[in-house]
C-alpha positions as a Markdown table, in Angstrom:
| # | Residue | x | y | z |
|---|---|---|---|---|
| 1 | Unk | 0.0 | 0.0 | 0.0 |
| 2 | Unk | 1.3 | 3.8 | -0.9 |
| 3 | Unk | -0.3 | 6.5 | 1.4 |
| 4 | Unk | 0.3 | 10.3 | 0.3 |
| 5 | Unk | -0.1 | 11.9 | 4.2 |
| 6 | Unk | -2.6 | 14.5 | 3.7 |
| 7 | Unk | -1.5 | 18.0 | 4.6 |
| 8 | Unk | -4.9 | 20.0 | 4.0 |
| 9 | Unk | -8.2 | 19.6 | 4.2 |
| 10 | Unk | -8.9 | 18.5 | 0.2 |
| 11 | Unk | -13.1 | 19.3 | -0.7 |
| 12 | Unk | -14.9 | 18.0 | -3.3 |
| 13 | Unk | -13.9 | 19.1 | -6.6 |
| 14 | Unk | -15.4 | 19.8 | -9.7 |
| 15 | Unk | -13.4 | 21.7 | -13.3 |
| 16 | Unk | -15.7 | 24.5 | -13.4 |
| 17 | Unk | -16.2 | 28.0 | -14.5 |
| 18 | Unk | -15.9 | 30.8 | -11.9 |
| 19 | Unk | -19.6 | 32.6 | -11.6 |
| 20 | Unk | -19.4 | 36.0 | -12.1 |
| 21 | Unk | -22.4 | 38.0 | -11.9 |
| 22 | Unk | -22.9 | 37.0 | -8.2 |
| 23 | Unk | -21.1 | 39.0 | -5.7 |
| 24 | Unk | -18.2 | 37.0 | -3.7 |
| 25 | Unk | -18.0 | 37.8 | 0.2 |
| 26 | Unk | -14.7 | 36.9 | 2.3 |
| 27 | Unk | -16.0 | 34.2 | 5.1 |
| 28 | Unk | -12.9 | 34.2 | 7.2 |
| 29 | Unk | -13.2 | 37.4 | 8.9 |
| 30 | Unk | -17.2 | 35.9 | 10.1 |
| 31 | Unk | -16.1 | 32.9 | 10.8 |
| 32 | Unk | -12.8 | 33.9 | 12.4 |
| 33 | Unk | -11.7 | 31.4 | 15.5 |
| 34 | Unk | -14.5 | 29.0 | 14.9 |
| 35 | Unk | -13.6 | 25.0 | 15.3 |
| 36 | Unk | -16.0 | 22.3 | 14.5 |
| 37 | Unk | -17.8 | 20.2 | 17.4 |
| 38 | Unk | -18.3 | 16.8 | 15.8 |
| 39 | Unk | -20.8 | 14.3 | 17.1 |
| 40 | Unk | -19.5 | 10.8 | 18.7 |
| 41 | Unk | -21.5 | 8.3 | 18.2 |
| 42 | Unk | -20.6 | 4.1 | 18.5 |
| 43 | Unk | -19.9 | 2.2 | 14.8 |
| 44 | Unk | -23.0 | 1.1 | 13.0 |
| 45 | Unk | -25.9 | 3.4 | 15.8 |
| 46 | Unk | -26.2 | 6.0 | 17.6 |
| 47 | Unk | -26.0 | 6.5 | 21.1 |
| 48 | Unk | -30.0 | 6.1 | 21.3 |
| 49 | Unk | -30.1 | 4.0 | 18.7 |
| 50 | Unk | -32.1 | 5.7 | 16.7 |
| 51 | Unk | -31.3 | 5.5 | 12.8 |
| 52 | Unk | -34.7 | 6.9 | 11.0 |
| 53 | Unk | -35.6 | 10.5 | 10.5 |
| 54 | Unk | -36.8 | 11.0 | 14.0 |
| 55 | Unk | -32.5 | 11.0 | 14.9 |
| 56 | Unk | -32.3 | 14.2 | 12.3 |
| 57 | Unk | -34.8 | 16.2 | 13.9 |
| 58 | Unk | -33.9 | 19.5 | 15.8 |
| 59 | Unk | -35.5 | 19.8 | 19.4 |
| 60 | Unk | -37.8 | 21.9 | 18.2 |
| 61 | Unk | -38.6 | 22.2 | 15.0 |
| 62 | Unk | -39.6 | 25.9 | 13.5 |
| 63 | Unk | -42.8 | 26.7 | 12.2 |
| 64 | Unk | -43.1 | 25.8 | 8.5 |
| 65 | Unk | -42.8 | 29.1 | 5.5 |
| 66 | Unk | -46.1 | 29.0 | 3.4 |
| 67 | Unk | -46.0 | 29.1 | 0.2 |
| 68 | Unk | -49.0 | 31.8 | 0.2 |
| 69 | Unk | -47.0 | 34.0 | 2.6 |
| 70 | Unk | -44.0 | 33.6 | -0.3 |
| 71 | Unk | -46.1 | 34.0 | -3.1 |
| 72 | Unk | -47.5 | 37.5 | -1.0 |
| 73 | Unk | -44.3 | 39.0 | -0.2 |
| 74 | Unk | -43.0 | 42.0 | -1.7 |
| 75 | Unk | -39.6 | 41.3 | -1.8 |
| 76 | Unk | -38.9 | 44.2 | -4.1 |
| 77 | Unk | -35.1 | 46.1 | -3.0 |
| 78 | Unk | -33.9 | 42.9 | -0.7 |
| 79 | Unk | -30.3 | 41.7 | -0.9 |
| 80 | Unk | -29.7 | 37.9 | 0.4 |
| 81 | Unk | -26.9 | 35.8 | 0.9 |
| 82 | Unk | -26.1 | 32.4 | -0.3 |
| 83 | Unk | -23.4 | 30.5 | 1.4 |
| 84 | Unk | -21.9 | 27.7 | -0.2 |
| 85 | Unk | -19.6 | 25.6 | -0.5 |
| 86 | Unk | -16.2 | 26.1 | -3.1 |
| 87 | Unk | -16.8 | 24.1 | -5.6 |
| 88 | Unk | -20.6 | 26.3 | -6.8 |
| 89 | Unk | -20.7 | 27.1 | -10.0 |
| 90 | Unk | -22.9 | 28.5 | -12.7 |
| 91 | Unk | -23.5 | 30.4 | -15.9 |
| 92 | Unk | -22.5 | 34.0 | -15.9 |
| 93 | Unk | -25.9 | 36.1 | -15.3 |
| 94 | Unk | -28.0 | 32.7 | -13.8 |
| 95 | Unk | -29.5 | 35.2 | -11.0 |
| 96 | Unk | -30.4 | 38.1 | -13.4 |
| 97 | Unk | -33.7 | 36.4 | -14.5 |
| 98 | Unk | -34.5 | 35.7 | -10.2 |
| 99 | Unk | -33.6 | 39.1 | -9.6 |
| 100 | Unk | -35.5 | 40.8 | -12.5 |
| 101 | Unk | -38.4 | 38.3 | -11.2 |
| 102 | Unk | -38.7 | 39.0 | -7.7 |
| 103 | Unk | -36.5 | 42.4 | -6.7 |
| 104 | Unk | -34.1 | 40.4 | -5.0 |
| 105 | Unk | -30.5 | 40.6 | -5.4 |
| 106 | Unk | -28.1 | 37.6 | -4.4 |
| 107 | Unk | -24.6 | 37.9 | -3.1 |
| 108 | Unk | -22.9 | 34.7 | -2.6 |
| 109 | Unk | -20.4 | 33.6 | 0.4 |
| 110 | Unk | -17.8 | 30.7 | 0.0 |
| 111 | Unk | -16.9 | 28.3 | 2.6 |
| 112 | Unk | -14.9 | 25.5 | 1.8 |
| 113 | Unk | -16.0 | 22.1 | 1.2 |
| 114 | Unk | -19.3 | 20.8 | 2.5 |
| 115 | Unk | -18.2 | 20.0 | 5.6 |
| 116 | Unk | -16.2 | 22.9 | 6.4 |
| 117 | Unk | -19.8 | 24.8 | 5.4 |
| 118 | Unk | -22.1 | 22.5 | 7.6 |
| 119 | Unk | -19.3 | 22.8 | 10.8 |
| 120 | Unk | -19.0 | 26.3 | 10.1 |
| 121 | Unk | -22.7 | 26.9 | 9.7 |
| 122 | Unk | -23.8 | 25.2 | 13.2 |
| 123 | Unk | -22.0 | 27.2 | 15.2 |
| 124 | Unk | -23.4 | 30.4 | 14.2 |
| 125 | Unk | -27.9 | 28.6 | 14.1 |
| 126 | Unk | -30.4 | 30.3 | 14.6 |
| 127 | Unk | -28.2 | 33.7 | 14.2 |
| 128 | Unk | -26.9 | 33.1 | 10.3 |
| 129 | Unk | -24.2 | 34.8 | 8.6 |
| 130 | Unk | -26.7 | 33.9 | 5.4 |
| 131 | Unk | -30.1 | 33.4 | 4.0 |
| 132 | Unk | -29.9 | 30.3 | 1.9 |
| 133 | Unk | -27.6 | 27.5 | 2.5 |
| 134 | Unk | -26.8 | 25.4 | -0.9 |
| 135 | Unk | -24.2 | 22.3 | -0.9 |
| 136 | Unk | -25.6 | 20.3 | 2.8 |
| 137 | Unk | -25.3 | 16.4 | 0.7 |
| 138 | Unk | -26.3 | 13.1 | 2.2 |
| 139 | Unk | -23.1 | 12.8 | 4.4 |
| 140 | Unk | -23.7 | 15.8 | 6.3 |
| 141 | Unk | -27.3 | 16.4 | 5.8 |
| 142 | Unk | -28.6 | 14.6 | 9.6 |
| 143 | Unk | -25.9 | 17.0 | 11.4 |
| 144 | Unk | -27.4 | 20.1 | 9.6 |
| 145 | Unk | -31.0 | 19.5 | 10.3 |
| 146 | Unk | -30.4 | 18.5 | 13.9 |
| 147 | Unk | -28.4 | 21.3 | 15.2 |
| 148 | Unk | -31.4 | 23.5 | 13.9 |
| 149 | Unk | -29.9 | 25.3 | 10.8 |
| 150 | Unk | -32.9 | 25.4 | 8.9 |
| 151 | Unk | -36.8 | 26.4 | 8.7 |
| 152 | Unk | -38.9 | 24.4 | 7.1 |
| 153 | Unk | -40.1 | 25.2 | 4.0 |
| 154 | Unk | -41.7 | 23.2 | 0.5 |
| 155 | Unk | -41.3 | 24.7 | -2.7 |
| 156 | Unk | -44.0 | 23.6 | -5.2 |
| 157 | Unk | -41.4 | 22.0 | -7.6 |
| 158 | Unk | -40.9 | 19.0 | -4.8 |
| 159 | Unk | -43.8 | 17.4 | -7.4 |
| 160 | Unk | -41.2 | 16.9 | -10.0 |
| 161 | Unk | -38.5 | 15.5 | -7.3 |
| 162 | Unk | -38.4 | 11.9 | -7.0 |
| 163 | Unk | -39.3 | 11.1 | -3.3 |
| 164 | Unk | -36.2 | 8.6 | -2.7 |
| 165 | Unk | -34.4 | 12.1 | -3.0 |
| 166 | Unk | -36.2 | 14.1 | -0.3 |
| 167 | Unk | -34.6 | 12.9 | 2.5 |
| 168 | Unk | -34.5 | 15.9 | 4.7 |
| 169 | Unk | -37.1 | 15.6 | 7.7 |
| 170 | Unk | -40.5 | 18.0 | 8.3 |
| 171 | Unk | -38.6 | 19.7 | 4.6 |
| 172 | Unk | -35.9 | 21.4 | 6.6 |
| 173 | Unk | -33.8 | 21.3 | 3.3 |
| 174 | Unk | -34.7 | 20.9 | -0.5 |
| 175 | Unk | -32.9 | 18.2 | -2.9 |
| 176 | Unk | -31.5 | 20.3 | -5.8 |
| 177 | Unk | -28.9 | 17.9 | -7.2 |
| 178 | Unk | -27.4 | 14.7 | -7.8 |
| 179 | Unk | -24.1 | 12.8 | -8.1 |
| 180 | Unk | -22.8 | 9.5 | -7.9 |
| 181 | Unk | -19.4 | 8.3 | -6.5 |
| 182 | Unk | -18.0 | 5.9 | -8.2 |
| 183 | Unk | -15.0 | 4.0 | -9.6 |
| 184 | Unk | -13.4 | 5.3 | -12.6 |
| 185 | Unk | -11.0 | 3.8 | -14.7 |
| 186 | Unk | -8.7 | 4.6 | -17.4 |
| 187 | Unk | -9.6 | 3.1 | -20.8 |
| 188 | Unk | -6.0 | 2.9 | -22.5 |
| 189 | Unk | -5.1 | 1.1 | -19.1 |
| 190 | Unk | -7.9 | -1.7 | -20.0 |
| 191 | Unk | -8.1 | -2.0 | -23.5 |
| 192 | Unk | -9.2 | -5.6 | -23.9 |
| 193 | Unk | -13.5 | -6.6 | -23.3 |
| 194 | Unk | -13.5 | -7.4 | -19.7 |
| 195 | Unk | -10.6 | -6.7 | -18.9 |
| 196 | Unk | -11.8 | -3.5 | -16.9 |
| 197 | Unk | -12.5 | -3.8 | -13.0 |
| 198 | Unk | -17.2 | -4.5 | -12.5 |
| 199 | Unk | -16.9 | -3.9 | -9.0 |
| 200 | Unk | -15.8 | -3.9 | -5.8 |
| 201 | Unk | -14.3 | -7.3 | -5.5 |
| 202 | Unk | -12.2 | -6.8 | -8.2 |
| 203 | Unk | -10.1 | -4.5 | -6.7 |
| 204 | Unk | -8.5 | -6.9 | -4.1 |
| 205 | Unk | -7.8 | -9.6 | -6.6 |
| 206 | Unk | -4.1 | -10.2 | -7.8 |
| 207 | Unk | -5.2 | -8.9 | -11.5 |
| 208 | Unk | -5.6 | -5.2 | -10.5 |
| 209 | Unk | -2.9 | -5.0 | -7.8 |
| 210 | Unk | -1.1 | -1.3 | -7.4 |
| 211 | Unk | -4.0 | 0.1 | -9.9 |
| 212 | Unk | -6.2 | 1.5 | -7.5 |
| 213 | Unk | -6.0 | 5.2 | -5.8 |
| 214 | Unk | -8.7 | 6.5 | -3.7 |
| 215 | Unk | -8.7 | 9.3 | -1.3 |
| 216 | Unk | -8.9 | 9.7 | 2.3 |
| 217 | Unk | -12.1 | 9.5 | 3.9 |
| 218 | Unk | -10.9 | 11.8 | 6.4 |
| 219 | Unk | -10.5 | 15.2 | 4.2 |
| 220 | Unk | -12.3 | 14.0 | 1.3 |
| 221 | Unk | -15.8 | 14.1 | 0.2 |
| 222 | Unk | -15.5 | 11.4 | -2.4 |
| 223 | Unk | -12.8 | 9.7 | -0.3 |
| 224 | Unk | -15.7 | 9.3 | 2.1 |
| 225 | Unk | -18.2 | 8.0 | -0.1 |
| 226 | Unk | -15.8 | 4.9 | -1.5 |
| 227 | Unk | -15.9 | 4.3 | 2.6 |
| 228 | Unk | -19.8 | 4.4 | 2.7 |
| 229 | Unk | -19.9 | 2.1 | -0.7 |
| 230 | Unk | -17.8 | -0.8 | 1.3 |
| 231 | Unk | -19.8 | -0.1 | 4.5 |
| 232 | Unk | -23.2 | -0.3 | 2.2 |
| 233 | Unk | -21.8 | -3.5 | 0.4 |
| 234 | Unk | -20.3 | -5.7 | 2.9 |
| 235 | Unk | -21.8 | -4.1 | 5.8 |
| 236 | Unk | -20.3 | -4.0 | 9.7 |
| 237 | Unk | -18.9 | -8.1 | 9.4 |
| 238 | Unk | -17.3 | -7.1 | 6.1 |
| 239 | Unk | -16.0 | -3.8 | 5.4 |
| 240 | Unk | -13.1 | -3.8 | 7.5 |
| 241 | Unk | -11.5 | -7.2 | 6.4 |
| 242 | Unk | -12.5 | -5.4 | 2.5 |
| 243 | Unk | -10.5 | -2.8 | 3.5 |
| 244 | Unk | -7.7 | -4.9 | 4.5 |
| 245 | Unk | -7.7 | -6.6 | 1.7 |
| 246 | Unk | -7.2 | -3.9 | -0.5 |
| 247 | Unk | -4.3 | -2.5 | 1.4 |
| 248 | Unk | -2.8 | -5.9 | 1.0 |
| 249 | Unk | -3.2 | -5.5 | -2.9 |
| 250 | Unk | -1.2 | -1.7 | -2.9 |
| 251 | Unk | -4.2 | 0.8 | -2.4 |
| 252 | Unk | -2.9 | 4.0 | -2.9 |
| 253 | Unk | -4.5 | 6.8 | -0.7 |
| 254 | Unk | -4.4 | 10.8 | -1.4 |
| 255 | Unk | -5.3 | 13.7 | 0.5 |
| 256 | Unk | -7.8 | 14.9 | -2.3 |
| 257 | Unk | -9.8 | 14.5 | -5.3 |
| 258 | Unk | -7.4 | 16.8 | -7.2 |
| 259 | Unk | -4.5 | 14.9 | -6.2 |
| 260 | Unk | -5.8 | 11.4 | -6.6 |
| 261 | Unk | -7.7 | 11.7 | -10.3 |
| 262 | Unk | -5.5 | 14.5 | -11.6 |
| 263 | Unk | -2.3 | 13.2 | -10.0 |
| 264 | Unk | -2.0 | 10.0 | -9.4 |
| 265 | Unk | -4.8 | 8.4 | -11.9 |
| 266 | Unk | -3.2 | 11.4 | -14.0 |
| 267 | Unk | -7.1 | 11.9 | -15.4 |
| 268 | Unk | -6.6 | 8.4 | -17.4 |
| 269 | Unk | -3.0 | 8.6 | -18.3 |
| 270 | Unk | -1.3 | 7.9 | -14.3 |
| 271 | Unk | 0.7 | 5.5 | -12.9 |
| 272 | Unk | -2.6 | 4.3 | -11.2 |
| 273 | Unk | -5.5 | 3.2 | -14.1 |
| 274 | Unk | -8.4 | 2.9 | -11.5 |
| 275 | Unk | -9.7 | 6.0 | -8.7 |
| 276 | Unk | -12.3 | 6.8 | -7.5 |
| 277 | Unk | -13.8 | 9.9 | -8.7 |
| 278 | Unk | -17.6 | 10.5 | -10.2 |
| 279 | Unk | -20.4 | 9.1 | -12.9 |
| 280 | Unk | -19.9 | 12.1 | -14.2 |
| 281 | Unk | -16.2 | 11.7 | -14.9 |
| 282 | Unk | -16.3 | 11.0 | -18.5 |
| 283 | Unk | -18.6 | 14.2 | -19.4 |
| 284 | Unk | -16.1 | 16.2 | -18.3 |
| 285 | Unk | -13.0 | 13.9 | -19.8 |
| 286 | Unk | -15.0 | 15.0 | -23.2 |
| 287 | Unk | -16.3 | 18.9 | -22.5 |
| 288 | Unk | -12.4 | 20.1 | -21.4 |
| 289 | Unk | -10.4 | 17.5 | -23.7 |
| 290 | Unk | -7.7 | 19.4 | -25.6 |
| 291 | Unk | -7.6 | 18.6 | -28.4 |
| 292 | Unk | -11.4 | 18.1 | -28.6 |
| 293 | Unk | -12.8 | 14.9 | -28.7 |
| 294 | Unk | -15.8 | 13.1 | -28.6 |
| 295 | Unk | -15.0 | 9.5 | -27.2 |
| 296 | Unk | -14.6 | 9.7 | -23.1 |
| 297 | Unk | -11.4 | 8.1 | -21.9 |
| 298 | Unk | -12.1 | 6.8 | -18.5 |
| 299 | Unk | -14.8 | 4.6 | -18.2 |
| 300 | Unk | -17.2 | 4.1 | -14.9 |
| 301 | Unk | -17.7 | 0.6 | -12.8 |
| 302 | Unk | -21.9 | 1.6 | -12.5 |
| 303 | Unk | -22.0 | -1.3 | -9.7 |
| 304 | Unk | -20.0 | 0.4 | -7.3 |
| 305 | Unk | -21.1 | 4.5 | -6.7 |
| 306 | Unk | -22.5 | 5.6 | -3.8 |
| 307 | Unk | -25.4 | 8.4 | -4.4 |
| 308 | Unk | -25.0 | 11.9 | -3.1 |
| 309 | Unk | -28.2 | 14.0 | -3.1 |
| 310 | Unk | -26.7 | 17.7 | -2.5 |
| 311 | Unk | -29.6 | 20.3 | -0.6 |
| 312 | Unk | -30.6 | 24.0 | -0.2 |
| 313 | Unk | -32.7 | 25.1 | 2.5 |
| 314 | Unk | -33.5 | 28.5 | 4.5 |
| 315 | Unk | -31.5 | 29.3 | 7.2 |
| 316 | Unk | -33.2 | 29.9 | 10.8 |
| 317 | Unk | -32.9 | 33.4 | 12.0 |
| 318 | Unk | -33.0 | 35.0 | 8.7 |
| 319 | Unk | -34.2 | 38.2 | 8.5 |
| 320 | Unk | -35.4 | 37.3 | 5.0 |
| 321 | Unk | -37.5 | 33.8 | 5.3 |
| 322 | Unk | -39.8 | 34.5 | 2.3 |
| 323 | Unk | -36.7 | 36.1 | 0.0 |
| 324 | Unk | -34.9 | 32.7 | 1.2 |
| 325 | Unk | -37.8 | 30.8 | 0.3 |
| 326 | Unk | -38.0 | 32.5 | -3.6 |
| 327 | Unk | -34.1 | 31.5 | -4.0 |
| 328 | Unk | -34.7 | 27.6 | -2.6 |
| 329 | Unk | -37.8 | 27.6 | -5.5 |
| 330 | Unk | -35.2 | 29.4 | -7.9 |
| 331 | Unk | -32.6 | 26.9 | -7.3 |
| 332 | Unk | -35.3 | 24.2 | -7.8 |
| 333 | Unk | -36.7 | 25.4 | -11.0 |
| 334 | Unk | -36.1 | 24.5 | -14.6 |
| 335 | Unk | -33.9 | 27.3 | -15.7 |
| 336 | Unk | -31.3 | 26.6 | -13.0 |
| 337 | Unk | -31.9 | 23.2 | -12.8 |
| 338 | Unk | -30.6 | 23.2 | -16.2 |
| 339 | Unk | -28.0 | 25.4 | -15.3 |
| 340 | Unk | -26.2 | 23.0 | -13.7 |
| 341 | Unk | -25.4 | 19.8 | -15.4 |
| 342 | Unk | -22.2 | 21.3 | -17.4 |
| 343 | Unk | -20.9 | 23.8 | -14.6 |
| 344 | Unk | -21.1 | 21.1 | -11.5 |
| 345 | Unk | -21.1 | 18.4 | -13.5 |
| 346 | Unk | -24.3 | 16.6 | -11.3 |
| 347 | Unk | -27.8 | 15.6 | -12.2 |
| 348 | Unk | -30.4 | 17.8 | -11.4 |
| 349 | Unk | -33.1 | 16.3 | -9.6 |
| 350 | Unk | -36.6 | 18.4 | -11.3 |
| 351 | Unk | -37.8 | 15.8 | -13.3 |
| 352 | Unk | -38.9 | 18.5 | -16.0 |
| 353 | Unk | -35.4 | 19.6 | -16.6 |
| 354 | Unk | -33.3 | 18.6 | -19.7 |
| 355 | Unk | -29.2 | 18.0 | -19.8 |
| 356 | Unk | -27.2 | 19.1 | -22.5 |
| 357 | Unk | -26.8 | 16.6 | -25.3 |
| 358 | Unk | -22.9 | 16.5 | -24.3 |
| 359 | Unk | -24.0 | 15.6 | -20.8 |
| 360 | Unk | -26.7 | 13.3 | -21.6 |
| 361 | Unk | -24.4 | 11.3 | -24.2 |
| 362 | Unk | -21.3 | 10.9 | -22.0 |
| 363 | Unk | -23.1 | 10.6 | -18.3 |
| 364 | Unk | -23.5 | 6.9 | -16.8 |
| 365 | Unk | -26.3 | 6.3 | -15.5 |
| 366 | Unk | -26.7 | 4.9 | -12.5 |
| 367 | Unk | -29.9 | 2.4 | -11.7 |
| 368 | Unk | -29.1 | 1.0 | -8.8 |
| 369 | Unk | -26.6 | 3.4 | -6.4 |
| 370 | Unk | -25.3 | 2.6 | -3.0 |
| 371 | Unk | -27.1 | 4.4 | -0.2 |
| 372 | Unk | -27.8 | 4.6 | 4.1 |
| 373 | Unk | -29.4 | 6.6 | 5.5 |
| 374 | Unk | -28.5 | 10.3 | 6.9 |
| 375 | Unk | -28.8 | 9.4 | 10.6 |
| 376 | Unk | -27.3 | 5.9 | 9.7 |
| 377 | Unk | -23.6 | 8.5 | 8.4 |
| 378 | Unk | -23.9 | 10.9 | 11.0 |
| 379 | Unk | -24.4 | 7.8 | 13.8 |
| 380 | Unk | -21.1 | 5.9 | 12.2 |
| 381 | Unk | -19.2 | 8.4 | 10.9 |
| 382 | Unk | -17.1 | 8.6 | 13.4 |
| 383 | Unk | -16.3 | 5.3 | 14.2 |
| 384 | Unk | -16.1 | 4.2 | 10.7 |
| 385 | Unk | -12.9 | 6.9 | 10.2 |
| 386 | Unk | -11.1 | 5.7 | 12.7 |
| 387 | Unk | -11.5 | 2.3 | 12.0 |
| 388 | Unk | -10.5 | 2.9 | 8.6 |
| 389 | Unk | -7.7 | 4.9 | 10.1 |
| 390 | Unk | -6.2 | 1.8 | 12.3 |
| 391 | Unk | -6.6 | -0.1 | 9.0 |
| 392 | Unk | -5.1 | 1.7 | 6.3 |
| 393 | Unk | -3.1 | 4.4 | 7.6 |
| 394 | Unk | -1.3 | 2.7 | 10.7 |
């Protein structure tokens, strides 16, 4: 096994174009001193057991935002803030329809990856920096809605969602997106039918020794999903022994995405030919290849990817709820919806919404993702990282 020691925080990462019709505001000086106050909770439960939606529940939960007090508001003048995590990105002048709309201008606030925004966001609930929270995902989602960062609130467009994606309790946050973790692998490396890894298992057998590189689960969002995707497939009797296994057969473990697909798997053309990146891999291998193609290099193990379902919800304590409220519906309507297929290279999850034809012909799909539950993360977390730490690291 070949471990890079990780020497910053790496966040989920995306190739993307830089918005610029939203205004950028420094976090730092806001969130200046602040440390994060994790949760410990036993492997596989938490310390009540509980597991289901009643675990992800705030004490008390706010009263609900109507949509008839939203539709009623005159929000004409009113500046709001989105915070978010780094990795947001859209078209230049997305807001400028939502503003001509409704009278309300957005500024956008940055804040590392999605956990360094959810950490980050806790400590100041009920008494938000921000309006409107976007980039909360499945990993993190229990731990957001729990401490209280959010009032309830259900935009009409939920209709169009499917309901296996609205997994926030009492709506305390709104699906907007979709992506998929999942194994990626060069196709120059594999260029023989069948040759290619099909899933998990393959990647402790003899044949694909010293070909894998995945990233920490520690300071890695996708690094953490490959950990939930053995956890969901072999469960607690089975993941750790998986894990030894594949140390045993010369994983390779980076800090960050950047550094494991872009480095190490060299974006197809590495010294490793199989990382763990996203089902969306490929539509990116084609949209930035130089010079332009329309074949994908890397190829994507569709049995193996563990689903992330990214949210947006109002933030509790904002002086705006109902100009929150018309940015959560903005976020979940068609135009932005289709907005963001080739800038954050995800599905959108309106139903109504059509992906570019270089998205739709390059995407996997994915039938049959990896999932658990937010309380079932946010109850193991925990003790599933430092497991995996005394296993792989040590």
């Amino acid at each position: 096994m070949t471990v890079s020691v990780p020497s910053t925080s790496s966040s989920r990462r995306r190739r993307r174009a830089v918005p610029t019709f939203v205004a950028v505001v420094a976090l730092a000086a806001a969130f200046a001193g602040c440390t994060s106050d994790p949760s410990s909770a036993p492997v596989g439960g938490s310390k009540s057991g509980a597991t289901g939606a009643a675990a992800c529940r705030p004490d008390d939960v706010p009263a609900a935002i109507s949509a008839r007090s939203v539709a009623d508001a005159d929000t004409s003048g009113t500046t709001i803030t989105l915070v978010t995590h780094d990795s947001f990105a859209t078209s230049k002048g997305i807001f400028e329809p939502f503003t001509k709309a409704t009278g309300i201008t957005v500024k956008l606030l940055t804040s590392g990856d999605a956990g360094t925004l959810v950490s980050q966001s806790v400590l100041t609930a009920g008494k938000p920096v921000a309006d409107v929270l976007f980039g909360i995902d499945t990993t993190f989602l229990c731990r957001g809605t729990k401490a209280g960062l959010f009032t309830p609130y259900a935009p009409k467009a939920l209709a169009q969602v499917d309901r296996a994606n609205q997994l926030a309790p009492d709506h305390l946050a709104t699906p907007i997106d979709v992506g998929d973790v999942c194994l990626n692998y060069s196709k120059q490396a594999f260029p023989k039918a069948g040759a290619a890894p099909t899933g998990l298992d393959d990647l402790t057998k003899p044949a694909f020794a010293d070909d894998f590189v995945t990233e920490n689960p520690e300071t890695s969002s996708p690094g953490f999903a490959f950990l939930l995707a053995t956890i969901s497939t072999y469960g607690e009797d089975g993941w750790q022994q998986y894990w030894k296994d594949l140390r045993a057969n010369g994983v390779k473990v980076d800090p960050g995405w950047e550094e494991a697909y872009e480095g190490s798997f060299g974006s197809g053309t590495g010294k490793r030919s199989i990382v763990t990146s996203y089902a969306t891999s490929p539509v990116a291998d084609v949209v930035y290849s130089d010079p332009p193609r329309t074949t994908p290099a890397i190829g994507v193990v569709a049995d193996a990817c563990f689903r992330q379902v990214e949210f947006a919800g109002v933030l509790r304590g904002t002086d705006h709820p109902e100009a929150a409220a018309k940015l959560v519906d903005y976020l979940l309507s068609r135009r932005f919806q289709e907005d963001i297929p080739l800038n954050m290279f995800v599905e959108p999850v309106n139903r109504t919404a059509k992906v570019p034809e270089a998205f739709a012909a390059n995407r996997t799909p994915i039938d049959h993702p990896l999932t658990l539950t937010p309380a079932e993360i946010e109850a193991g977390r925990d003790g599933w990282t430092e497991a995996w730490t005394r296993i792989v690291l040590r």
